[in-house]
PDB file of N, H, CA, C and O in Angstrom:
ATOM      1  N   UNK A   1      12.390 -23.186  -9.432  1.00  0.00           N
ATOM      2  CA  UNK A   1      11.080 -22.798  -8.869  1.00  0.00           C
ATOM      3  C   UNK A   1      10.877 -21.286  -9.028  1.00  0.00           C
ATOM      4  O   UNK A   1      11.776 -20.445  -9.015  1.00  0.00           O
ATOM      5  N   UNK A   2       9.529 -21.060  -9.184  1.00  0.00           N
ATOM      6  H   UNK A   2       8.799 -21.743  -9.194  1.00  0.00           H
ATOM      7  CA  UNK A   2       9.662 -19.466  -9.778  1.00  0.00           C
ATOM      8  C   UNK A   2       8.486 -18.904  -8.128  1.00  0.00           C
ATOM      9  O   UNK A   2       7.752 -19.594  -7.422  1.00  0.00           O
ATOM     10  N   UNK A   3       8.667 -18.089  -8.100  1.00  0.00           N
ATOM     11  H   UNK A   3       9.264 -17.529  -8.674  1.00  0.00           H
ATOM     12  CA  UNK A   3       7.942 -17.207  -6.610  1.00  0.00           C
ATOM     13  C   UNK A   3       7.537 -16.576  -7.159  1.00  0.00           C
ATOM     14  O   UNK A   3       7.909 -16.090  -8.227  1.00  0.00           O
ATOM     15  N   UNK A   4       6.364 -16.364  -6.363  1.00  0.00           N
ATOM     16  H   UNK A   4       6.061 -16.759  -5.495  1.00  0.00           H
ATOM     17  CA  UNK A   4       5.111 -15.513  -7.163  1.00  0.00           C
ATOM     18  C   UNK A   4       5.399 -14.121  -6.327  1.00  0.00           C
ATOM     19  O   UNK A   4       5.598 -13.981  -5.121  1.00  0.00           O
ATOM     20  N   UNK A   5       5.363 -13.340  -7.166  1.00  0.00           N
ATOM     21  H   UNK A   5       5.201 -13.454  -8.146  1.00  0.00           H
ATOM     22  CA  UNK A   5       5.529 -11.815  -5.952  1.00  0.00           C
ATOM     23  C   UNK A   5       4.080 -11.445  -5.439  1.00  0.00           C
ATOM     24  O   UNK A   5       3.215 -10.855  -6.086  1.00  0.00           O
ATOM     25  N   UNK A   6       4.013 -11.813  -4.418  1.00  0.00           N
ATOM     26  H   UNK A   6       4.716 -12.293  -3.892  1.00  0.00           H
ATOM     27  CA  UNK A   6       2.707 -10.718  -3.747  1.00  0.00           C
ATOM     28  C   UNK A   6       2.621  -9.817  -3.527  1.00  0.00           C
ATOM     29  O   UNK A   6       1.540  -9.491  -3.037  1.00  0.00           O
ATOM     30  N   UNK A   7       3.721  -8.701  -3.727  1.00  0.00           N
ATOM     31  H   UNK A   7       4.599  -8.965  -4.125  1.00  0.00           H
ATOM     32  CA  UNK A   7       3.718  -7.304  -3.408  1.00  0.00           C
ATOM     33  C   UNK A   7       3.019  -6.824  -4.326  1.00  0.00           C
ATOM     34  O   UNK A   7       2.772  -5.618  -4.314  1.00  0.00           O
ATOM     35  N   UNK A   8       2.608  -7.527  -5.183  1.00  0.00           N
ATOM     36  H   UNK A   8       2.809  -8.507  -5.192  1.00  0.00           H
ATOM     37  CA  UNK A   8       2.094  -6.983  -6.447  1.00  0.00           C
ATOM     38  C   UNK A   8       0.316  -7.437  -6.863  1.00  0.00           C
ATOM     39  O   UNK A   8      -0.577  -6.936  -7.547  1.00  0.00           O
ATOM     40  N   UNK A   9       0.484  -8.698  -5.973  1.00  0.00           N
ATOM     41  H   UNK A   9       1.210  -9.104  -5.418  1.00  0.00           H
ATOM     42  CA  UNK A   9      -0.866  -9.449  -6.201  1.00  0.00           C
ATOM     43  C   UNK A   9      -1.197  -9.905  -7.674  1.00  0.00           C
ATOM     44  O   UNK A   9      -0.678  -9.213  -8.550  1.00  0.00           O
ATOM     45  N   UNK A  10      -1.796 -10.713  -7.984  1.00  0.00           N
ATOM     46  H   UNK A  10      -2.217 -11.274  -7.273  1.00  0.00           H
ATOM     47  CA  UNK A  10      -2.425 -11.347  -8.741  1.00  0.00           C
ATOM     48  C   UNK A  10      -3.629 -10.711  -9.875  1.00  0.00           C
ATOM     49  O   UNK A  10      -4.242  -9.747  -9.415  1.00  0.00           O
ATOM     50  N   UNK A  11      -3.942 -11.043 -10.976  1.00  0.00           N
ATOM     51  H   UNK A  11      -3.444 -11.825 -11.349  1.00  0.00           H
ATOM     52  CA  UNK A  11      -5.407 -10.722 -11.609  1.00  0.00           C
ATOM     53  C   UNK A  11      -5.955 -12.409 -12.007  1.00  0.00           C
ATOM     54  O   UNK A  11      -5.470 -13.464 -12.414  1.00  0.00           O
ATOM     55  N   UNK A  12      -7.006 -11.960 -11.673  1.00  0.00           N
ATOM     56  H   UNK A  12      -7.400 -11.102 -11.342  1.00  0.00           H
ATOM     57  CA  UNK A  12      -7.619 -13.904 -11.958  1.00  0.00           C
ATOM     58  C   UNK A  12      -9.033 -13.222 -12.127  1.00  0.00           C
ATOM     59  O   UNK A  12      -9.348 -12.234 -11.464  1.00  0.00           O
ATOM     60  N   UNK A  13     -10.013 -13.921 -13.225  1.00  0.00           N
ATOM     61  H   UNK A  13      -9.757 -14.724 -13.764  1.00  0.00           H
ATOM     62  CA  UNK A  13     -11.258 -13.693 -13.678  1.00  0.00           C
ATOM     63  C   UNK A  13     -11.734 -12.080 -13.319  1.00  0.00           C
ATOM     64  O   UNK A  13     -12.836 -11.820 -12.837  1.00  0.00           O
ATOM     65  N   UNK A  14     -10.886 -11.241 -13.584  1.00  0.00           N
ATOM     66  H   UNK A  14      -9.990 -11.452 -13.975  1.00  0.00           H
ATOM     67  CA  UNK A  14     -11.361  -9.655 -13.500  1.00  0.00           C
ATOM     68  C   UNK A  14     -10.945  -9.124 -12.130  1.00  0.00           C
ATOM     69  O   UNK A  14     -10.769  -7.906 -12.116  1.00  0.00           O
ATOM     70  N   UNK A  15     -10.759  -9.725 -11.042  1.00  0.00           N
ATOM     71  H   UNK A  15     -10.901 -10.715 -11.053  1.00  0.00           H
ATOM     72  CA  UNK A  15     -10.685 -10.046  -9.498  1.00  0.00           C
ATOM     73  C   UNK A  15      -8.731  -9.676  -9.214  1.00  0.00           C
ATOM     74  O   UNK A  15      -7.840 -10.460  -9.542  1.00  0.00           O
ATOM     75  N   UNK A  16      -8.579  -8.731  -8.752  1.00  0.00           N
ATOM     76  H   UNK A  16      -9.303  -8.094  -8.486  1.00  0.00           H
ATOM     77  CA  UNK A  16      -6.850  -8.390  -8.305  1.00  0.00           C
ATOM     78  C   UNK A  16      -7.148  -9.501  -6.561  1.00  0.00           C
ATOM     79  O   UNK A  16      -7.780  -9.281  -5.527  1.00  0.00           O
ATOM     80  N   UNK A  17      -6.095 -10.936  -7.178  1.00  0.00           N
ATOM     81  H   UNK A  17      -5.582 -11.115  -8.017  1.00  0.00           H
ATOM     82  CA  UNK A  17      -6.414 -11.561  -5.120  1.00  0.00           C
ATOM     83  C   UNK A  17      -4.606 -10.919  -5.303  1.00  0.00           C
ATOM     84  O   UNK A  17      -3.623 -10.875  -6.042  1.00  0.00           O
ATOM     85  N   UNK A  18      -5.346 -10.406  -3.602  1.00  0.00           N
ATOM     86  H   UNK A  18      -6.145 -10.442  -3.001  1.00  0.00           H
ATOM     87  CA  UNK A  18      -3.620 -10.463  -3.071  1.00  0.00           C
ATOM     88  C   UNK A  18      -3.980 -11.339  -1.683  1.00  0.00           C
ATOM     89  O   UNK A  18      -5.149 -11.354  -1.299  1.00  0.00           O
ATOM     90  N   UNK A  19      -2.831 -12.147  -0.861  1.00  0.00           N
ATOM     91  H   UNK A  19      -1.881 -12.134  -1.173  1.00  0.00           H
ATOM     92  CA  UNK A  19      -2.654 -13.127  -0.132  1.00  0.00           C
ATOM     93  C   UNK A  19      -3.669 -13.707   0.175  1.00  0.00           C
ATOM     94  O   UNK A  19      -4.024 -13.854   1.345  1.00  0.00           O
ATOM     95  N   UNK A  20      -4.639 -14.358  -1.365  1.00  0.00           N
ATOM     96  H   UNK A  20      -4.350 -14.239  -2.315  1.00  0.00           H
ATOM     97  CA  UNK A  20      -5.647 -15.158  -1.395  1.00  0.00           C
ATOM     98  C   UNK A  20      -6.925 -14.627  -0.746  1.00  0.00           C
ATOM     99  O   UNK A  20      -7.735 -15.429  -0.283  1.00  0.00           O
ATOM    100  N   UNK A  21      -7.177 -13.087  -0.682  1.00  0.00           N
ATOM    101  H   UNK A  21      -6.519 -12.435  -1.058  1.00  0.00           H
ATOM    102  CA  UNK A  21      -8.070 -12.473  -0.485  1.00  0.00           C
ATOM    103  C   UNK A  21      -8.678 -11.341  -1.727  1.00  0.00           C
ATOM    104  O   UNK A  21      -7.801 -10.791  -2.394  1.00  0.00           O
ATOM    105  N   UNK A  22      -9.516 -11.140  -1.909  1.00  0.00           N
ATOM    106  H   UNK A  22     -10.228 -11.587  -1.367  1.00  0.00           H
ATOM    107  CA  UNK A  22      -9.924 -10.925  -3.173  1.00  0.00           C
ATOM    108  C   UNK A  22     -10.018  -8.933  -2.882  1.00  0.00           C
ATOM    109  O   UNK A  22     -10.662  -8.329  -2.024  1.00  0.00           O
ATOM    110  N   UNK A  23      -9.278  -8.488  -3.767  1.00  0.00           N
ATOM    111  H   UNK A  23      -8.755  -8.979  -4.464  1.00  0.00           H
ATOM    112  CA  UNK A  23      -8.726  -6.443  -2.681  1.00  0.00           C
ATOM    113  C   UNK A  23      -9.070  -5.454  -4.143  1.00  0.00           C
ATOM    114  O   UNK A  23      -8.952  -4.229  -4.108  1.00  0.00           O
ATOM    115  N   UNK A  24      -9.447  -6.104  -5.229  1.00  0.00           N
ATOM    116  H   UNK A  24      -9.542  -7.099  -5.258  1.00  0.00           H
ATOM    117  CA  UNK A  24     -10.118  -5.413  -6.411  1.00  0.00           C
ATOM    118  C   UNK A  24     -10.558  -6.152  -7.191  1.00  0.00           C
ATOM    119  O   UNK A  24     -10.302  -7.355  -7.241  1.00  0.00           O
ATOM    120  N   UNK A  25     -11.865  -5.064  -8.497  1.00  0.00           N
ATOM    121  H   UNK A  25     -12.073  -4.086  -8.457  1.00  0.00           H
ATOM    122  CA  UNK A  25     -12.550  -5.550  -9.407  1.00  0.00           C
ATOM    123  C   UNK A  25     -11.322  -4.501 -10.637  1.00  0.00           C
ATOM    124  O   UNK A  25     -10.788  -3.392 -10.650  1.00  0.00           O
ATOM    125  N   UNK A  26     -11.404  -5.956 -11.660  1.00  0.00           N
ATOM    126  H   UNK A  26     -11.839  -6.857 -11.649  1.00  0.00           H
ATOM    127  CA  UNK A  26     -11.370  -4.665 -12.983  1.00  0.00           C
ATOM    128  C   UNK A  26     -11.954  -4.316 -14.039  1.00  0.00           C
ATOM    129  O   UNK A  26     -12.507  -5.074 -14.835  1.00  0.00           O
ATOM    130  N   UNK A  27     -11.864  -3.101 -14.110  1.00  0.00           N
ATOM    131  H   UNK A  27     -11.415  -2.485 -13.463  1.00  0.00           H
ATOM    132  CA  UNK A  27     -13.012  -2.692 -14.671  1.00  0.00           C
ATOM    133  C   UNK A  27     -12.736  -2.589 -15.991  1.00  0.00           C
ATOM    134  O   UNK A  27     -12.303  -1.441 -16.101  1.00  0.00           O
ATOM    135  N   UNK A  28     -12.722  -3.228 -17.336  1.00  0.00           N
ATOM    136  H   UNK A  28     -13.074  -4.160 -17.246  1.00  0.00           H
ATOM    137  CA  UNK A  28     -12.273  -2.769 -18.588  1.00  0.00           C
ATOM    138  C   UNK A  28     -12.907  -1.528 -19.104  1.00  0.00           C
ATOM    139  O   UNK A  28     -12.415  -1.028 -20.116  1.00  0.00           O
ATOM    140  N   UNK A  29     -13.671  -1.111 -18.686  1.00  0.00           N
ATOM    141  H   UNK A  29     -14.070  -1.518 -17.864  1.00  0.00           H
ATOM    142  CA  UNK A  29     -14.554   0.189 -19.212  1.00  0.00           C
ATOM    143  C   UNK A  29     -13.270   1.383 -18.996  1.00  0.00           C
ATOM    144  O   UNK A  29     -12.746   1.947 -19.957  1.00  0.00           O
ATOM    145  N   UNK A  30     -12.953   1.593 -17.815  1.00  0.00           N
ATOM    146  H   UNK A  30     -13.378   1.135 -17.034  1.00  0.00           H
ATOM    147  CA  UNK A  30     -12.698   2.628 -17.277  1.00  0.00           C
ATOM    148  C   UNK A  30     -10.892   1.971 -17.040  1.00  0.00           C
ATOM    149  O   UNK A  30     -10.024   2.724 -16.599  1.00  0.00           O
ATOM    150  N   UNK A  31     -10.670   0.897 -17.314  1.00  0.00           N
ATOM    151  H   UNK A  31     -11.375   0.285 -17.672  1.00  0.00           H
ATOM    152  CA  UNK A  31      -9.053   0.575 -17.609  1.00  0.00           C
ATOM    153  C   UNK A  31      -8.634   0.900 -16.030  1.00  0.00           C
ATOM    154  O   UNK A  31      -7.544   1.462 -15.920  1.00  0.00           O
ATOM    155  N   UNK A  32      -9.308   0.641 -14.867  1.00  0.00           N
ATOM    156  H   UNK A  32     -10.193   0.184 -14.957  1.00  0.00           H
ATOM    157  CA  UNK A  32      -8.622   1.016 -13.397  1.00  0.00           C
ATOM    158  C   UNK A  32      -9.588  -0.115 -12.874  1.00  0.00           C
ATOM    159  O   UNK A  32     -10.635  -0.618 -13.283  1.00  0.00           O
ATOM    160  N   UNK A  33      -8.493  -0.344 -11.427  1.00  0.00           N
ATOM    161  H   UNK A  33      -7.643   0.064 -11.095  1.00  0.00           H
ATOM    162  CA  UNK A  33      -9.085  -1.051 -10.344  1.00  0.00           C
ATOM    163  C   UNK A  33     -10.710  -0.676  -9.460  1.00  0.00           C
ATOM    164  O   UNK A  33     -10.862   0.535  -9.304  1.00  0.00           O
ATOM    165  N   UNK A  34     -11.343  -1.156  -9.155  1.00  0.00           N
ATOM    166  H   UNK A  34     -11.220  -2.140  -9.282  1.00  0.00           H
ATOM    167  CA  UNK A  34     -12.211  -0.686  -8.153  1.00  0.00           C
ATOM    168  C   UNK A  34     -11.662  -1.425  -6.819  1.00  0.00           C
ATOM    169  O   UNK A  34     -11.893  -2.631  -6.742  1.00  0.00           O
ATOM    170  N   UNK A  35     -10.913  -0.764  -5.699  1.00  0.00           N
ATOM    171  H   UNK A  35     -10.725   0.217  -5.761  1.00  0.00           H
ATOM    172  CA  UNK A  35     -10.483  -1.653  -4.515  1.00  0.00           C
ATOM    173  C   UNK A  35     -11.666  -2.469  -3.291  1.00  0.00           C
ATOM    174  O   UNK A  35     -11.658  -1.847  -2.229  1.00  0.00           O
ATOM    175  N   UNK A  36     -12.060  -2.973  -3.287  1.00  0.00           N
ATOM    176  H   UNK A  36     -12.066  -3.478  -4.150  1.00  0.00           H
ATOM    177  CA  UNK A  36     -12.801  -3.497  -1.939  1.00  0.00           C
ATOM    178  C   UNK A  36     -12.417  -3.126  -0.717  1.00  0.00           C
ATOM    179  O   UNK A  36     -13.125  -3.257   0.281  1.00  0.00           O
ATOM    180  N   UNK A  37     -11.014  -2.533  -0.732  1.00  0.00           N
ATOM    181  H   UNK A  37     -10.439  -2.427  -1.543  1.00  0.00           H
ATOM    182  CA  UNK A  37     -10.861  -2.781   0.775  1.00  0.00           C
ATOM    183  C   UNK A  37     -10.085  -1.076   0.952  1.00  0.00           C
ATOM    184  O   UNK A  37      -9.718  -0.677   2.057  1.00  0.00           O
TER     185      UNK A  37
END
């Protein structure tokens, strides 16, 4: 079984989810996160 690290969070459709809450956009323009939170 492989464990997903959440310390690190996820990228899914442009969207960084960490513990299934959605905490950045990414931006390919500018190659960085925009955080939400």
């Amino acid at each position: 079984m492989v464990e997903e690290d959440l310390s690190v969070g996820r990228c899914h459709n442009n969207i960084l989810w960490y513990e299934n809450k959605a905490v950045g956009l990414w931006h390919n323009d500018e190659n960085d996160f925009l955080f939400l939170v």
